[in-house]
VOFIVO-895193 format. One record per residue (C-alpha): residue in one letter; x, y, z; residue number from 1. Coordinates in pm, whole numbers, m for minus. Layout:
BEGIN
{tigu A,{X,Y,Z},NUM}
...
***
This chain:
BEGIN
{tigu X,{m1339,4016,281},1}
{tigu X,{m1194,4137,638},2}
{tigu X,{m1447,4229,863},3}
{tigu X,{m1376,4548,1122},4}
{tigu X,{m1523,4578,1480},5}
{tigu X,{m1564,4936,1646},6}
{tigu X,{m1703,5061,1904},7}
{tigu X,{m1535,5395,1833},8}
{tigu X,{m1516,5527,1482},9}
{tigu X,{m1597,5893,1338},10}
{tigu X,{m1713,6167,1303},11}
{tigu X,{m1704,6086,1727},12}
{tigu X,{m1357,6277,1805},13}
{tigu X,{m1056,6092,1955},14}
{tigu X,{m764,5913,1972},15}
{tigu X,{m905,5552,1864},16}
{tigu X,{m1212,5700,1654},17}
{tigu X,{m869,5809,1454},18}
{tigu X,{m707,5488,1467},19}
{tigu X,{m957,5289,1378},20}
{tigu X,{m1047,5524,1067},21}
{tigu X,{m690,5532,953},22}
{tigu X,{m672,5153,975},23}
{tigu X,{m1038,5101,821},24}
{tigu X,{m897,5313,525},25}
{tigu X,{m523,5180,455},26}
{tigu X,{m644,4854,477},27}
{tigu X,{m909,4919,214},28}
{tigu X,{m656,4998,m37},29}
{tigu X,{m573,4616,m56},30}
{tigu X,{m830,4437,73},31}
{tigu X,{m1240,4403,89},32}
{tigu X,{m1343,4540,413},33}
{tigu X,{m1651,4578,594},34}
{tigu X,{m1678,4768,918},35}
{tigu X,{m1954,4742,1158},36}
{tigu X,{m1952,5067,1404},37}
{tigu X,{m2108,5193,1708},38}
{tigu X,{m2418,5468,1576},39}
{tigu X,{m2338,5797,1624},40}
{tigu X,{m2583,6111,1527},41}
{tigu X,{m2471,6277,1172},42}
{tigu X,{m2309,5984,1067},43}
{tigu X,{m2450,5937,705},44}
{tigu X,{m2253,6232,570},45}
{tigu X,{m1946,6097,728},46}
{tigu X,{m1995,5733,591},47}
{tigu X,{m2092,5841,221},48}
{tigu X,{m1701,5969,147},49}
{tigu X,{m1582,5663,232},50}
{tigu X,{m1455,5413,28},51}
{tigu X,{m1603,5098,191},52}
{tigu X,{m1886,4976,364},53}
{tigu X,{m1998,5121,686},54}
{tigu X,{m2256,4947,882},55}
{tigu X,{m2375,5137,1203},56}
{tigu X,{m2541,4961,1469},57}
{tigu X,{m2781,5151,1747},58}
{tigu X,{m3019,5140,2029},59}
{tigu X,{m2995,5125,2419},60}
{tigu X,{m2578,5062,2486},61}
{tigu X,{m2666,4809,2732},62}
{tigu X,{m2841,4597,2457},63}
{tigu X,{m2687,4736,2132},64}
{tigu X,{m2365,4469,2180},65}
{tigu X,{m2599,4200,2190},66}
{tigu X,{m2771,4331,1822},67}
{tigu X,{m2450,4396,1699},68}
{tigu X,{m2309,4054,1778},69}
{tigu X,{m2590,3880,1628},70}
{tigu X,{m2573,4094,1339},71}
{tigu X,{m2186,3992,1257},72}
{tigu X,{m2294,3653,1352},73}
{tigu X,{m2537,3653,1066},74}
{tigu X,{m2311,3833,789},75}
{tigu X,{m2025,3574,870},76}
{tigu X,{m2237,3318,822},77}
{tigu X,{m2377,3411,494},78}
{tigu X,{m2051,3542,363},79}
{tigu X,{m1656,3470,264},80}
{tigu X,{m1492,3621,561},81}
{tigu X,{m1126,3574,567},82}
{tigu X,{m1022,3803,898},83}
{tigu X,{m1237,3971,1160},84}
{tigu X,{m1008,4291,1333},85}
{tigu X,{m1141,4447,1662},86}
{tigu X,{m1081,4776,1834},87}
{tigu X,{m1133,4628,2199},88}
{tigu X,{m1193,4232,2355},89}
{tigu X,{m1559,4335,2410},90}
{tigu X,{m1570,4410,2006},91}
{tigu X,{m1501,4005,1984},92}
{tigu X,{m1663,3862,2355},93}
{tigu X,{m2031,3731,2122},94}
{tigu X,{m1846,3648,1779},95}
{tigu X,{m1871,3322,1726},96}
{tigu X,{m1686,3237,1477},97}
{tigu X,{m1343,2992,1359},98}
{tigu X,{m1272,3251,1094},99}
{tigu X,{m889,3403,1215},100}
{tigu X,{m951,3685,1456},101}
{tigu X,{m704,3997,1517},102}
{tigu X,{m760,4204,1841},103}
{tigu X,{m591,4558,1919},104}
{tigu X,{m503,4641,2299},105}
{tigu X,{m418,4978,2373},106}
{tigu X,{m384,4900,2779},107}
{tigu X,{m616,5032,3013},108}
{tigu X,{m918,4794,2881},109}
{tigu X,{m713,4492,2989},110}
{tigu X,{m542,4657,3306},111}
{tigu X,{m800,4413,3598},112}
{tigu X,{m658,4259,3820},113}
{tigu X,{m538,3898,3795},114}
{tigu X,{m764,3674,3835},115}
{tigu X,{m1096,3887,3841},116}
{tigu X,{m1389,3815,3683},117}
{tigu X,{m1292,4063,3358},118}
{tigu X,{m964,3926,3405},119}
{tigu X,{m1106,3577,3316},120}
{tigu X,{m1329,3739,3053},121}
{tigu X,{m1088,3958,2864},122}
{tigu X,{m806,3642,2841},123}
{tigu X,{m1079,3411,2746},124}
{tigu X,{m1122,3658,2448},125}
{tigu X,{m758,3765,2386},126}
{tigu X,{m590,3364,2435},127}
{tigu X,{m855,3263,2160},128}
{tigu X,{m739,3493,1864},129}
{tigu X,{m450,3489,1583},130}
{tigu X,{m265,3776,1698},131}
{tigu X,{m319,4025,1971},132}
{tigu X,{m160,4400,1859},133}
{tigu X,{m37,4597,2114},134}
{tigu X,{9,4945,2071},135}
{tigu X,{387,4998,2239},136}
{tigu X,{593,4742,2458},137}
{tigu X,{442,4862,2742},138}
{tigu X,{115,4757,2652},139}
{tigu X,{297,4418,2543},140}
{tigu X,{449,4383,2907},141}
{tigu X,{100,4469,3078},142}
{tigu X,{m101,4216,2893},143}
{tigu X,{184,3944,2978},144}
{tigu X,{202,4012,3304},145}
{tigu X,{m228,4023,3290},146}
{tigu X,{m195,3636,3161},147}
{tigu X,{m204,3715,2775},148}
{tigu X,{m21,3446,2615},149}
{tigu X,{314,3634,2505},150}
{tigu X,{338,3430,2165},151}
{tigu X,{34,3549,2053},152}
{tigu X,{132,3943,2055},153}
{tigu X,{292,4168,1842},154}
{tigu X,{364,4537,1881},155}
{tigu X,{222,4758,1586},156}
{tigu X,{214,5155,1735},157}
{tigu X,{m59,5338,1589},158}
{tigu X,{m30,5542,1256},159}
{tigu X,{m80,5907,1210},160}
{tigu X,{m132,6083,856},161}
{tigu X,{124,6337,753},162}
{tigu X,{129,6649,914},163}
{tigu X,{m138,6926,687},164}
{tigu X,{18,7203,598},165}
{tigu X,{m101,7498,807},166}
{tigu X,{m309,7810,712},167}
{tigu X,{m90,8065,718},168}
{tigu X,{m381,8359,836},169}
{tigu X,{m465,8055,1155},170}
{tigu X,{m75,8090,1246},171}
{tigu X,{m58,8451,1209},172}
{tigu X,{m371,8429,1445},173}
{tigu X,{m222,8257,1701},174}
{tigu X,{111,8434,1652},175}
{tigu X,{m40,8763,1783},176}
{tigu X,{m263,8632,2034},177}
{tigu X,{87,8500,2243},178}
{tigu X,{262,8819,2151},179}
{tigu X,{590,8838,2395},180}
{tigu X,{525,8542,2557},181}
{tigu X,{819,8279,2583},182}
{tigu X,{901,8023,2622},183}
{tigu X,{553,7842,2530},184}
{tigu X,{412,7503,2684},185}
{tigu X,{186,7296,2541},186}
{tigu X,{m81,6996,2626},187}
{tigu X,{m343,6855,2380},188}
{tigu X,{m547,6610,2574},189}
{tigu X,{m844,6533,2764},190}
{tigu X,{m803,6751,3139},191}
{tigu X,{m867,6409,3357},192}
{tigu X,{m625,6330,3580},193}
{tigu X,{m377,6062,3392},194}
{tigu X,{m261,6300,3189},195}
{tigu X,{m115,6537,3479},196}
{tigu X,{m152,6918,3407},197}
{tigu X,{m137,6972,3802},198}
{tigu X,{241,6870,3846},199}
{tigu X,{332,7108,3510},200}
{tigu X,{103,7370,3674},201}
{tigu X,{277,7340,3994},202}
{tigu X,{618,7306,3834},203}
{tigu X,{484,7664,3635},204}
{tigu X,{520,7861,3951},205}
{tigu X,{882,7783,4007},206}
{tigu X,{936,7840,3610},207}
{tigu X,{826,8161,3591},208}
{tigu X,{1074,8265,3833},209}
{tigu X,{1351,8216,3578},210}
{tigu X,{1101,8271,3289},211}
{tigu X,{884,8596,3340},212}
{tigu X,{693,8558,3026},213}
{tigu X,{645,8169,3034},214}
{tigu X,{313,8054,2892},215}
{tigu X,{118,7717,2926},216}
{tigu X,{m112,7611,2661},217}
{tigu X,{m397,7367,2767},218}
{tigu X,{m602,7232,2459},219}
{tigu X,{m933,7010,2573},220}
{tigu X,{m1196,6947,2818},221}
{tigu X,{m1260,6682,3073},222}
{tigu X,{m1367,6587,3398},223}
{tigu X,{m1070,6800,3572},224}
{tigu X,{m1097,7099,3369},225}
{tigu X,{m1253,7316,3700},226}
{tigu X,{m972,7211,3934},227}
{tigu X,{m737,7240,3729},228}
{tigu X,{m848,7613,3666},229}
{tigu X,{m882,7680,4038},230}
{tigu X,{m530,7537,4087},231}
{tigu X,{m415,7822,3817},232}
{tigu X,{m605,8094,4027},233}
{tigu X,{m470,7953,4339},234}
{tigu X,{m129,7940,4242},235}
{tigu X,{m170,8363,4102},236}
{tigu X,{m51,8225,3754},237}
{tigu X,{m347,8322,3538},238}
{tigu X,{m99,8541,3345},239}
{tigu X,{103,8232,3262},240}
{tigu X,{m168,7968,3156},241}
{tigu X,{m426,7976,2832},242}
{tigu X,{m722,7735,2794},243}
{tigu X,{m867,7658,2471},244}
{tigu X,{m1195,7427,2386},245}
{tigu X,{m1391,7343,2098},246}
{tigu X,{m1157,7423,1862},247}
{tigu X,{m1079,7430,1509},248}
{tigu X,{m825,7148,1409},249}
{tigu X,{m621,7423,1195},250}
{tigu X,{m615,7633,1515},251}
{tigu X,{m510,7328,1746},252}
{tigu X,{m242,7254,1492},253}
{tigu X,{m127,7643,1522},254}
{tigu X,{m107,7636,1877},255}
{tigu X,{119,7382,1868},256}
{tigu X,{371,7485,1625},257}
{tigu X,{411,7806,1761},258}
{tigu X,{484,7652,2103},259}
{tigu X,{828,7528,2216},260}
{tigu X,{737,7193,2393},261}
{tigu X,{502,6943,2403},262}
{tigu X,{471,6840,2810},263}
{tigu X,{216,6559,2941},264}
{tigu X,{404,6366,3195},265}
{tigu X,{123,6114,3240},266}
{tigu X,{96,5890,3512},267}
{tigu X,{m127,5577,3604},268}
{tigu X,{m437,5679,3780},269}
{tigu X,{m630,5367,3944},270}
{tigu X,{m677,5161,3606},271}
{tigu X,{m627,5399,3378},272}
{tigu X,{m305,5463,3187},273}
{tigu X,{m126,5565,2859},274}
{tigu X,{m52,5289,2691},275}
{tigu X,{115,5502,2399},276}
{tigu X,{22,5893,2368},277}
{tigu X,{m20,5929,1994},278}
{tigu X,{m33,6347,2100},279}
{tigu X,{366,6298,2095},280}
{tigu X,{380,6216,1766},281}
{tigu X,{124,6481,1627},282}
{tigu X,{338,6756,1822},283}
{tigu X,{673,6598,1688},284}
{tigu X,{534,6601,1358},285}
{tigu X,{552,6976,1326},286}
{tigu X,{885,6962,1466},287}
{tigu X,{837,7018,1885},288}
{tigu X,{968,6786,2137},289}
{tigu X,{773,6640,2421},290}
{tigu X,{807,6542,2819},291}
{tigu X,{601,6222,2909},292}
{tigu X,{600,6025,3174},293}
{tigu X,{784,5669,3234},294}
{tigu X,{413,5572,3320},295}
{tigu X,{243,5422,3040},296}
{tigu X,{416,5384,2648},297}
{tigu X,{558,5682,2598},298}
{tigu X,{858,5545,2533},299}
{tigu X,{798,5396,2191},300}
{tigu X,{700,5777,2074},301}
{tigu X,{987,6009,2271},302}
{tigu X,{1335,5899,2253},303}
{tigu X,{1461,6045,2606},304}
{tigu X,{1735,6306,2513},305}
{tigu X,{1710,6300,2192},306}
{tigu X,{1301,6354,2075},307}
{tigu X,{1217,6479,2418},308}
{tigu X,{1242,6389,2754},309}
{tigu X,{1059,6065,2966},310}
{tigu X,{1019,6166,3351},311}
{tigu X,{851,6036,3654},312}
{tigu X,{531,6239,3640},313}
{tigu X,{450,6168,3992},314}
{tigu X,{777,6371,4135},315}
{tigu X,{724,6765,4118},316}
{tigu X,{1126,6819,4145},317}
{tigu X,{1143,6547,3818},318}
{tigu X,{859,6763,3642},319}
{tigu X,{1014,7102,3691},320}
{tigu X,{1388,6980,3627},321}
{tigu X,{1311,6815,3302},322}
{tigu X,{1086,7127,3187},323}
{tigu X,{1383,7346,3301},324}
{tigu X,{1613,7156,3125},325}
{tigu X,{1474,7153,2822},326}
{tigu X,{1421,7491,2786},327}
{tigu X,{1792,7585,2874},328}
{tigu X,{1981,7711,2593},329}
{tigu X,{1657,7679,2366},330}
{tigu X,{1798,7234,2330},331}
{tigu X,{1372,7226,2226},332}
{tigu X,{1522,7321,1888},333}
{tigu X,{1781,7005,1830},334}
{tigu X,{1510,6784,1993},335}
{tigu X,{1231,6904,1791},336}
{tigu X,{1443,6901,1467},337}
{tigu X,{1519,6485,1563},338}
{tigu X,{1171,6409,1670},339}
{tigu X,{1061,6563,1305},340}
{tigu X,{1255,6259,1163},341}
{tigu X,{1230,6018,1408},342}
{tigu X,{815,6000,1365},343}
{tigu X,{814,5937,1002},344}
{tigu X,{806,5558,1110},345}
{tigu X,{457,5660,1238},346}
{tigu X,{273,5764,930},347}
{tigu X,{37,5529,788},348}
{tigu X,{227,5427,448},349}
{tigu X,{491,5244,701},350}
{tigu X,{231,5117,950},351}
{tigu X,{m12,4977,736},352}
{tigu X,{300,4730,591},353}
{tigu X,{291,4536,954},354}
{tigu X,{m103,4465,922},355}
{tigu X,{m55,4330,600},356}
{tigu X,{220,4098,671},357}
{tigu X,{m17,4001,974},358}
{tigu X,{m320,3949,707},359}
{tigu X,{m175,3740,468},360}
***
């Protein structure tokens, strides 16, 4: 049996609830697996369609790692365990166990300064397993140059299931809401600053210039959701801009195959930072190219030139030049039609293969 630690798992929303559920499941397919998640409320409907066992762990935060810990503790000791696989270093920080121990990194968790006291703690974790699996080689690079021991990681990017088909009334939907406007811009993500709607907002007045009927789809919430909408007003391009929140996934999905291009030019802010941007490869499933930023791991999802474009996110003139660009003579079409192909590596079926080999 291979045990797997979560702190984030569904039905929570997000980027590594996803992960970790795709893993959880592929990995199920060959082996025993037992995974011990964070509680969250409606869970029980959730955890009764799945095909393993799903142990959820509550109370106070502050003192549920501590319950948690002790209850892995236990069920290691009083069962075979062959593997234990964790989300995060603070999923394995009060295992103690010999049994071989697998840790993801996905960047910011690790990104402390040298020498700091989580520094110390997250190497002590992350020097003391079988293999640490970093999301892209950036992530790889950060965790070297954090004192990870280099031998010890491998790069798996994260897996994505194959594009659903879309509901046909859902794209007629969003078909008519954007009418006669074109060319269309897209970002799915949280609005917190990392992910850098201000510089494409900002690049946006200069666009619509050229373009008169130039839209820009923003899809989430966040922290910088307000001044990112006064930046809009200020900037007399509520004409050009759409928000959309708590939406349907079909509808999401819609949006973004009846927009052009795919454009989060994300940038490190403080700690934070993308280690990979998984959005890419959802957009260029469904056949759209994407501009991200040389900060973070885009790079192992957008092939510049080809699947999209890589800029710096923190230079306006890069911004607006590589938006302009690739919406001259419509090259979001060849793009889009190569980053279609070029993220079939991504889907789970191919993924899962380097966890096994890792496993056995």
């Amino acid at each position: 049996m291979h045990l797997i630690l979560t702190r984030s798992f569904p039905p929570e929303l997000g980027g590594m609830q996803s992960l970790m559920w795709g893993l959880s499941r592929e990995l199920s397919k060959n082996f025993m697996i037992k995974v011990f998640a964070d509680y969250i409320a409606h869970h029980k409907e959730f955890d009764d369609q799945a095909s393993f066992s799903i142990e959820r762990v509550g109370g106070i935060k502050l003192l549920r790692k501590y319950r948690k810990a002790q209850l892995i503790n236990e069920f290691i000791n009083n069962n075979k365990i062959e593997g234990i696989i964790a989300d995060h270093w603070k999923s394995l920080e009060l295992i103690k166990s010999s049994k071989k121990k697998f840790c993801l990194i996905h960047s910011k968790e690790i990104n402390h300064p040298k020498g700091s006291n989580l520094n110390k703690r997250v190497l002590n974790v992350l020097n003391n397993v079988e293999n640490v699996v970093a999301n892209s080689q950036f992530t790889k690079n950060l965790a070297v140059s954090c004192g990870v021991n280099e031998n010890k990681i491998i790069i798996i990017n994260p897996g994505v299931d194959p594009a659903k088909k879309l509901d046909k009334k859902t794209v007629d939907k969003v078909e008519s809401l954007l009418k006669v406007k074109t060319p269309r811009l897209i970002t799915v993500s949280r609005f917190d600053k990392r992910k850098n709607h201000e510089k494409v907002i900002m690049a946006l007045r200069n666009l619509k210039q050229i373009y008169p009927d130039i839209v820009y789809i923003c899809v989430g919430y966040g922290e910088e959701e307000e001044n990112i909408k006064n930046l809009v007003t200020e900037l007399d391009l509520e004409g050009q801009v759409m928000f959309f929140k708590d939406i349907t996934n079909d509808l999401k999905n819609a949006l973004i195959t009846k927009s052009n291009v795919f454009v989060m030019p994300s940038i490190i802010h403080k700690k934070s930072v993308e280690g990979f941007g998984i959005a890419y490869v959802e957009a260029a499933q469904y056949g759209i190219p994407s501009i991200g930023g040389i900060d973070g791991g885009a790079e192992d999802a957008i092939v510049h030139e080809k699947t999209g474009l890589i800029c710096d996110g923190n230079n306006l003139d890069r911004v607006y030049s590589s938006i302009n660009s690739i919406l001259e003579n419509k090259k979001y079409l060849d793009y889009g039609k190569n980053a279609k192909e070029f993220v079939t590596k991504f889907q789970w079926s191919k993924i899962i293969k380097e966890y096994k080999k890792i496993l056995n």
